[in-house]
C-alpha positions as CSV (number, residue, x, y, z in Angstrom):
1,X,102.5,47.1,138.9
2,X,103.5,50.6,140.7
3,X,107.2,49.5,140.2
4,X,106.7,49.0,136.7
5,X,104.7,52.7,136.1
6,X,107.6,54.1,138.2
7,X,110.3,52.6,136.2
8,X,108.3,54.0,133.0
9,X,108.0,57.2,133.8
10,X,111.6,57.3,134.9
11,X,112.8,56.3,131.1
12,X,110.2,58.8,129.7
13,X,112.0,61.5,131.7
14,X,115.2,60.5,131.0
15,X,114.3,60.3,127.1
16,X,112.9,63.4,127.4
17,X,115.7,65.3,128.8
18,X,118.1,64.0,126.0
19,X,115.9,65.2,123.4
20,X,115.9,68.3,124.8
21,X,119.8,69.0,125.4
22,X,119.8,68.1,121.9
23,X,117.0,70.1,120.3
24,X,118.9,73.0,122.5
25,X,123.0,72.6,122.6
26,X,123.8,76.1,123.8
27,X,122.1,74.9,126.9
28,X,125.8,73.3,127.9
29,X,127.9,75.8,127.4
30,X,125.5,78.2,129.6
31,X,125.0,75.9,132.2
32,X,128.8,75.7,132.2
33,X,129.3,79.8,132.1
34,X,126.7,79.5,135.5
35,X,128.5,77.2,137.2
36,X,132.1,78.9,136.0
37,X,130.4,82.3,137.2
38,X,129.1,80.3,140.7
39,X,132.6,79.0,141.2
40,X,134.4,82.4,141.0
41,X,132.1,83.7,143.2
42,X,132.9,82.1,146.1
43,X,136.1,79.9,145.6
44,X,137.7,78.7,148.5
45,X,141.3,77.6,148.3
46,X,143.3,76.1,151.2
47,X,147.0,74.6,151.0
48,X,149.2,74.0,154.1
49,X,146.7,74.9,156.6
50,X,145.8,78.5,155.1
51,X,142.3,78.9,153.9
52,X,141.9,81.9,150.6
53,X,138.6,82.8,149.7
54,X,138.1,84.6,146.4
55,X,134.9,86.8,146.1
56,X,133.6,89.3,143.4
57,X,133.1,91.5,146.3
58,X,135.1,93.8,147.9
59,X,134.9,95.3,151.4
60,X,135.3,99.4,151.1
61,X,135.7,101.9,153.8
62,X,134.2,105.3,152.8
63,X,134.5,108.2,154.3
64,X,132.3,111.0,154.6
65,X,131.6,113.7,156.9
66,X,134.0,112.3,159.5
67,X,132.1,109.3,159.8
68,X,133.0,105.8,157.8
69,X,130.9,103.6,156.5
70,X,131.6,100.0,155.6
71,X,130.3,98.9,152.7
72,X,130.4,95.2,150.9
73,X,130.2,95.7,147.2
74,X,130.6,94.1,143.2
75,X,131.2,97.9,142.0
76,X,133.9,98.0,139.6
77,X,135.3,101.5,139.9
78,X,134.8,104.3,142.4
79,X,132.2,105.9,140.7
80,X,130.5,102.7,139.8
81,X,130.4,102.8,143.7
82,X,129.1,106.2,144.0
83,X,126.4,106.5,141.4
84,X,124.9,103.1,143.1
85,X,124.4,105.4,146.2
86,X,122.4,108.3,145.3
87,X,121.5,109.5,148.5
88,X,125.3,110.8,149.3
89,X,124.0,113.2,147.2
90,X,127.0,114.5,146.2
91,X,127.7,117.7,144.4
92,X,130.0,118.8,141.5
93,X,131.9,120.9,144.1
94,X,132.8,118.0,146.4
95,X,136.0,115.9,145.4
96,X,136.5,112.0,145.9
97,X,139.7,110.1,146.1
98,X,140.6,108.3,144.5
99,X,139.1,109.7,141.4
100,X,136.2,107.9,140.3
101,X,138.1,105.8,137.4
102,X,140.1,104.0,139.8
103,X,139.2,100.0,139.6
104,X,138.5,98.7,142.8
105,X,140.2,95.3,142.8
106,X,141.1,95.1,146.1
107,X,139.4,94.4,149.9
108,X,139.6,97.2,152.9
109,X,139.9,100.1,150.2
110,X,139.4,103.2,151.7
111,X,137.1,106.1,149.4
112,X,137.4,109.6,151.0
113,X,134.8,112.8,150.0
114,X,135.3,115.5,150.7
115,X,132.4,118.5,151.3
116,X,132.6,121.8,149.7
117,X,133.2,124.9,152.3
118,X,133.4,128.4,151.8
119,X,137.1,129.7,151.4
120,X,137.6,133.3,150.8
121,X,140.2,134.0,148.1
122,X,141.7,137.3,148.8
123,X,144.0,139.2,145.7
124,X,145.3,142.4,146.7
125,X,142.5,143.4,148.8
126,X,139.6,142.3,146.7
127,X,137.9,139.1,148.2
128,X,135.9,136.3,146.1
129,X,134.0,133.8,148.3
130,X,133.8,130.4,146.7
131,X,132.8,126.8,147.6
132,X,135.6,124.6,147.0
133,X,136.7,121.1,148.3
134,X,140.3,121.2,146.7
135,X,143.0,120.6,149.2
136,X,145.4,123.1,147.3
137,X,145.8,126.4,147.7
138,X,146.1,127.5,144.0
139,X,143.3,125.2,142.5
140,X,140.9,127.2,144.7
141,X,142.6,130.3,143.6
142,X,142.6,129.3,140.0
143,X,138.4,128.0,140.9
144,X,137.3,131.1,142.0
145,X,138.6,132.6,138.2
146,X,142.2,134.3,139.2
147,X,144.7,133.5,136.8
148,X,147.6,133.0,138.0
149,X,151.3,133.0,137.0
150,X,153.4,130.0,138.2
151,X,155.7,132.8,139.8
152,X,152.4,133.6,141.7
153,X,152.2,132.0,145.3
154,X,148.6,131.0,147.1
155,X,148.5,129.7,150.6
156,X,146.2,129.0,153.4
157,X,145.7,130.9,156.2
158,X,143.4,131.3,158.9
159,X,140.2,133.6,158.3
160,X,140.1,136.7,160.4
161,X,137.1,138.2,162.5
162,X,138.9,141.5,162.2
163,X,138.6,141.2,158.6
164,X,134.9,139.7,158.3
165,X,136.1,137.0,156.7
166,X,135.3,133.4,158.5
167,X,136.5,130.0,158.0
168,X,139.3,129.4,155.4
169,X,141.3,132.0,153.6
170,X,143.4,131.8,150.5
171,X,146.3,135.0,150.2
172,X,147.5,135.2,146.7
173,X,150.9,137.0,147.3
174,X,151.4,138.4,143.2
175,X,155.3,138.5,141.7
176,X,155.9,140.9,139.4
177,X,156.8,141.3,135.5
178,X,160.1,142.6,134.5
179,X,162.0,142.4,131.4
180,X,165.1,141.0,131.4
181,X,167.1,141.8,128.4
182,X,170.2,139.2,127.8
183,X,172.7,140.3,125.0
184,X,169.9,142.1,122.9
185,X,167.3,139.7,123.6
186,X,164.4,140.6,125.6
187,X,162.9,138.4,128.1
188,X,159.7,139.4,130.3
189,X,159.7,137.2,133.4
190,X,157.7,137.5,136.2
191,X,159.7,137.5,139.9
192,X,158.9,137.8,143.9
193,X,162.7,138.9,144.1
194,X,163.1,142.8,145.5
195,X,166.1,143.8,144.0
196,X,168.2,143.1,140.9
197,X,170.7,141.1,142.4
198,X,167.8,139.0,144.4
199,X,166.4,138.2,140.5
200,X,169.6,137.4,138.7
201,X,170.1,134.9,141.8
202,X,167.0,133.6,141.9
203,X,166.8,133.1,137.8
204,X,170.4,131.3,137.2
205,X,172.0,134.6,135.5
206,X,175.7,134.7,136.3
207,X,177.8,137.3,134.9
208,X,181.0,137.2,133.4
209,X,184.1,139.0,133.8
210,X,183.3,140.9,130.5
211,X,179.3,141.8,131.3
212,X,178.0,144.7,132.2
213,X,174.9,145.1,134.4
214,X,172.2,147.7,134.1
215,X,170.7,149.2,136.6
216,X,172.4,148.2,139.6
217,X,172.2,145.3,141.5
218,X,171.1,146.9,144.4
219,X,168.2,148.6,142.0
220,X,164.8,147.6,143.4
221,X,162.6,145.7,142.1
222,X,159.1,147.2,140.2
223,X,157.0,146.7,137.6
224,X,158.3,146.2,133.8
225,X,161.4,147.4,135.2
226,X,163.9,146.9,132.2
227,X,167.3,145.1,133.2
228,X,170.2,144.9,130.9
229,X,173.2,142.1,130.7
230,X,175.2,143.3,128.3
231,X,178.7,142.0,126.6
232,X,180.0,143.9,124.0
233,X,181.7,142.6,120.7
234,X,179.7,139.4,121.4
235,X,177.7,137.7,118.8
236,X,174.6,135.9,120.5
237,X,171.6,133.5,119.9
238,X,169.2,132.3,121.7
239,X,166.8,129.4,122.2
240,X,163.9,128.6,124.0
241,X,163.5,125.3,126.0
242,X,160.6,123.5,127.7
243,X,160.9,122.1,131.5
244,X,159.0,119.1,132.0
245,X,156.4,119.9,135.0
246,X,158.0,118.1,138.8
247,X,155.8,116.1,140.5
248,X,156.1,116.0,143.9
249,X,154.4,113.3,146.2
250,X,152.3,114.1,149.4
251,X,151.6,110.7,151.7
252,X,148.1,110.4,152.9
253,X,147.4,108.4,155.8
254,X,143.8,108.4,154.9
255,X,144.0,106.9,151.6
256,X,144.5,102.9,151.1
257,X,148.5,101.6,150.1
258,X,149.3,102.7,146.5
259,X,146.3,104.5,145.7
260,X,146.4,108.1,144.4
261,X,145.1,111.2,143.9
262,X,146.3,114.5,142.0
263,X,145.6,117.4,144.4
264,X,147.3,119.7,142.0
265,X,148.0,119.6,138.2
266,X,151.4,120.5,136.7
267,X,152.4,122.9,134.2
268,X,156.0,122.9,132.1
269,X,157.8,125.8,132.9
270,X,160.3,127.5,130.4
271,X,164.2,128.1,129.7
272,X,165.6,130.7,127.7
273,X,169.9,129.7,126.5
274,X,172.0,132.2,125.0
275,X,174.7,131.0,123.3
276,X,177.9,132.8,122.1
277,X,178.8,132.2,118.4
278,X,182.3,132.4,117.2
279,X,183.7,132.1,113.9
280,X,187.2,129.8,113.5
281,X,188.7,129.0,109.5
282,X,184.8,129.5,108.7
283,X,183.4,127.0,111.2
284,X,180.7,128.5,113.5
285,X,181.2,126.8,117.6
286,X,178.6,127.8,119.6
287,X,179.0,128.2,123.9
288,X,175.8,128.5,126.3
289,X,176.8,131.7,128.0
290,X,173.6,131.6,130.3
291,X,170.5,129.8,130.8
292,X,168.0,131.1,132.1
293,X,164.2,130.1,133.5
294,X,161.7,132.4,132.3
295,X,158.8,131.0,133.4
296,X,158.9,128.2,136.4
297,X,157.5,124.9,135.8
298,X,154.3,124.2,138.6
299,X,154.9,121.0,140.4
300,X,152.4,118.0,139.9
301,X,151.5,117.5,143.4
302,X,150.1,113.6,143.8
303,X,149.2,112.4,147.4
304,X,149.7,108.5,147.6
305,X,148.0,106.3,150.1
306,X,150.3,104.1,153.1
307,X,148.1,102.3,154.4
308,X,148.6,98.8,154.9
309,X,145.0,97.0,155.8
310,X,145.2,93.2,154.2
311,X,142.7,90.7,155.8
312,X,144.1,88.7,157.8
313,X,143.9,85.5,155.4
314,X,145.8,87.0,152.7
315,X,148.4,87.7,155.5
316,X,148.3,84.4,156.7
317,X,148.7,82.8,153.0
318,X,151.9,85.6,152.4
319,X,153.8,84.3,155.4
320,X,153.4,80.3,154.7
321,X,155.0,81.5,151.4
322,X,158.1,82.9,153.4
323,X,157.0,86.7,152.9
324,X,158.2,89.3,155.0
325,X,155.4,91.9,156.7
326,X,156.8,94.6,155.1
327,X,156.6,93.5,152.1
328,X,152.9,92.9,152.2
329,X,151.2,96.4,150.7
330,X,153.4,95.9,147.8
331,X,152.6,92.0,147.1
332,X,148.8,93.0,147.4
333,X,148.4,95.9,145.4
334,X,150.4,93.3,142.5
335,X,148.1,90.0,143.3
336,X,144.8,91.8,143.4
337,X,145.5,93.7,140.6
338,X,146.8,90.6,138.3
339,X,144.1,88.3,139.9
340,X,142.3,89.3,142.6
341,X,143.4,86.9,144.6
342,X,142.4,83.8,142.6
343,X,145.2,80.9,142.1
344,X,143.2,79.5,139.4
345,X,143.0,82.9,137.3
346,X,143.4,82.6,133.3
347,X,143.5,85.6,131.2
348,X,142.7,85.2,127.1
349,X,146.4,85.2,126.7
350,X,147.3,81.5,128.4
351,X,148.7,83.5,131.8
352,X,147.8,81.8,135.2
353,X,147.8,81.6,138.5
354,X,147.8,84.8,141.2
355,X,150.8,86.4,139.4
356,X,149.3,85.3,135.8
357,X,152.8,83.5,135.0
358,X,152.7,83.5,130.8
359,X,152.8,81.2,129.7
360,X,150.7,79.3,132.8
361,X,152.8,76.2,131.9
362,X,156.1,77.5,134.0
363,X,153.7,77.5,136.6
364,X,151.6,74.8,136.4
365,X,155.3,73.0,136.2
366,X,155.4,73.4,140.2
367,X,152.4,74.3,141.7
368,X,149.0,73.0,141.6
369,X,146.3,75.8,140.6
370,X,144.7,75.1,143.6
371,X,147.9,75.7,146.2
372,X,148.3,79.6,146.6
373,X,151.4,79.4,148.8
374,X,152.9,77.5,146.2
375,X,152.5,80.0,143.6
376,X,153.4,83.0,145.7
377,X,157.2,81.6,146.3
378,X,157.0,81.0,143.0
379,X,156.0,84.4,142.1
380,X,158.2,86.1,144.5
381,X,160.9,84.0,143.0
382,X,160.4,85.8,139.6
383,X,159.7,89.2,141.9
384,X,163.1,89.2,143.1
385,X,165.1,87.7,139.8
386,X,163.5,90.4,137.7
387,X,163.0,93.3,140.0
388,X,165.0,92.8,143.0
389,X,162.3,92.2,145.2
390,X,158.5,93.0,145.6
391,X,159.2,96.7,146.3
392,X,160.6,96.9,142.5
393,X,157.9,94.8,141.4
394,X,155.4,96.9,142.9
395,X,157.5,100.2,141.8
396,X,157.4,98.7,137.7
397,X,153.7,98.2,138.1
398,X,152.7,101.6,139.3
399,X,154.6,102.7,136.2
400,X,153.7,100.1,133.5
401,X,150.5,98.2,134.8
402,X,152.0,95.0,134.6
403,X,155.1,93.1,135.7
């Protein structure tokens, strides 16, 4: 009798739960989005011995006051990072790198911030005391409201108790305006040179057998002085060019493998050309006599991080697959970045796998989805056929954002 009441109730139940998966059919596609979610968040792949573990969560170093902090989070940028942790209390003075836009899509990334001090900005004499965190000399300038030419140079020194001035300093050493006049046409340029000859070197100008120079090249150099390069008989024009803005790279020991910061913006600089025009059977011909930079171009100054901190699974995964050490940094700032680490990633477009091979059926062709050291010889297969290696794969990335 108890059997048979258990056995009914059973049925009912079972009845039951049919009916209601289908009164309610989205029920399946969400319990399959939970279990999909579940499944990404804690994956755990192993293939010849190796054991990958994929994880929404990343392990970040951040640094802060000289003391680090290691933190275990699903944050999806920087600032996503920073605004979850309100008592840094952080102020608009203090700078972070990376900037707070970069994705963190990587484990063992390292955050630095950096603190406002007080730097005293000196400018022929007169001082301006500001609170800065910038790390370049003519930002903190440029902060404290100087405007500065891109002949102007900043610089860090020392503060002085002589002086009343304590901690940093920044010395703005000024150039000064002249104008350069090139066949008839004008040029005001600003210069550090001290004599004429010093600026003609410094800004290109070569004379000619034919060209005379006024004042002297020994003539020193002072403000709005007025220079003359003259060539009689001698039809001219002139044009005005940009100069893209240089950037020049800084490595930072403190700052994880391929990350980046911009310490310093960059500005174009520009060219002034003079050409000569002569006249033959009616046909005007036109030859660059001189070109000259009139205003200098400020260098982009990026600092990019070297350090190489891969857990030691990943490593292990990289060398079943025949990797070398050194290429390591470069294969995981790729494989995070396409997949975070996951052998069984799919985007919308059909790509799989830890390098997202498109279409994922060249992959799936030779690997299994669930083998990561597989895939990596196969992706360091298309690495070196299409870029020469990993370093050229990582190179195209940092310049594209995909491979």
């Amino acid at each position: 009798m108890v059997r048979q009441k258990i056995s009914i109730l059973l049925e009912t139940g079972r009845s039951k739960s049919k009916r209601h998966i289908s009164q309610r059919p989205y029920l399946l596609p969400i319990l399959g989005l939970l279990i999909g979610v579940a499944i990404v968040s804690g994956v755990v792949f192993t293939r010849h011995g190796q054991t990958l573990r994929v994880s929404a969560y990343h392990v970040v170093f951040l640094s802060d006051r000289s003391q680090q902090k290691t933190l275990d989070t699903k944050a999806k940028t920087v600032g996503e990072l920073l605004d979850s942790m309100p008592s840094l209390d952080l102020s608009k003075a203090d700078v972070i790198e990376p900037a707070r836009n970069t994705p963190i899509v990587e484990d063992n990334y390292r955050i630095n911030i950096y603190r406002a001090r007080p730097v005293t900005v000196i400018d022929h004499g007169h001082k301006i005391v500001t609170l800065t965190a910038e790390r370049s000399a003519r930002v903190v300038a440029q902060n404290a409201g100087l405007k500065l030419f891109p002949e102007d140079v900043a610089s860090f020194v020392s503060g002085d108790i002589r002086t009343n001035t304590i901690g940093e300093e920044v010395e703005v050493d000024r150039s000064v305006p002249v104008v350069l006049n090139l066949y008839g046409e004008p040029i005001v340029v600003h210069t550090t040179a001290k004599t004429v000859n010093d600026l003609l070197v410094q800004r290109g100008v070569i004379l000619a057998k034919k060209d005379t120079l006024k004042p002297a090249a020994t003539t020193r150099i002072k403000p709005m002085l007025q220079i003359f390069v003259i060539r009689n008989g001698t039809r001219v024009v002139t044009e005005s060019q940009s100069i893209p803005a240089p950037t020049q790279y800084v490595t930072d020991p403190s700052l994880s493998f391929g990350a980046t910061a911009i310490r310093q913006k960059g500005t174009p600089g520009k060219r002034s050309v003079t050409y000569q025009i002569t006249t033959v059977r009616g046909i005007s011909h036109r030859k660059i006599i001189q070109s000259v930079v009139v205003v200098d171009p400020v260098p982009q100054i990026v600092a990019r991080g070297n350090v190489v901190d891969v857990g030691s699974n990943k490593q292990a995964i990289m060398a079943a697959a025949g990797i070398s050490s050194g290429d390591y940094g470069y294969v995981n700032y790729v494989i995070s970045r396409e997949s975070n680490w996951n052998p069984a990633a799919v985007n919308g477009g059909g790509c799989l796998g830890l390098g997202q091979a498109c279409p994922g059926s060249k992959l799936t062709a030779v690997c299994s989805l669930s083998d990561p050291v597989c895939e990596l010889k196969y992706f360091t297969g298309y690495a070196n056929g299409r870029y020469g290696g990993w370093g050229g794969a990582y190179n195209f990335w940092t310049s594209h954002g995909y491979w």
